[in-house]
C-alpha positions, 0 to 999 in steps of 0.5 A, a space after each residue: 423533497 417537497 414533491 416527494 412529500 406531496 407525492 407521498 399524499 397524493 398518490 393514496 388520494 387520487 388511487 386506485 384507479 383504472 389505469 395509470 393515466 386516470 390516476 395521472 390526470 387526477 393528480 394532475 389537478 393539483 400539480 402545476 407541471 411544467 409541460 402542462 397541456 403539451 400532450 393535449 396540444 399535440 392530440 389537437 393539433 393530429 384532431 385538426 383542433 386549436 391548441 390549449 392555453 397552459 392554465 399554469 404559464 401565461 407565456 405557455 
C-alpha cells in the first residue's frame, strides 16, 4: 500500500508529460526501483559504451 500511496502523489507531480517515458523517467528520480539502470546498461552496451553503476544497490 505504501507504493500505491506514493504513486497516488507522484503521478499528478511528475505529469503531464510528452510521453510515458518522460514521465516515467521523472518519477523515477525518486523511486529506488529494484532493476534501476538495467535499461540503460543494455543501451550502452548496444552503444558499445561502459554499463552504468545502479545508484540504489552497490552490489548492482
Amino acid at each position: 500500500m505504501d507504493l500505491l500511496a506514493a504513486l497516488d502523489r507522484l503521478i499528478p507531480a511528475y505529469s503531464p508529460g510528452p510521453d510515458f517515458a518522460a514521465v516515467a523517467a521523472r518519477m523515477g528520480r525518486v523511486i529506488p526501483w529494484e532493476y534501476d539502470f538495467k535499461f540503460d546498461a543494455q543501451l550502452n552496451r548496444t552503444a558499445g559504451l561502459p554499463d552504468l553503476r545502479s545508484f540504489w544497490h552497490d552490489n548492482a
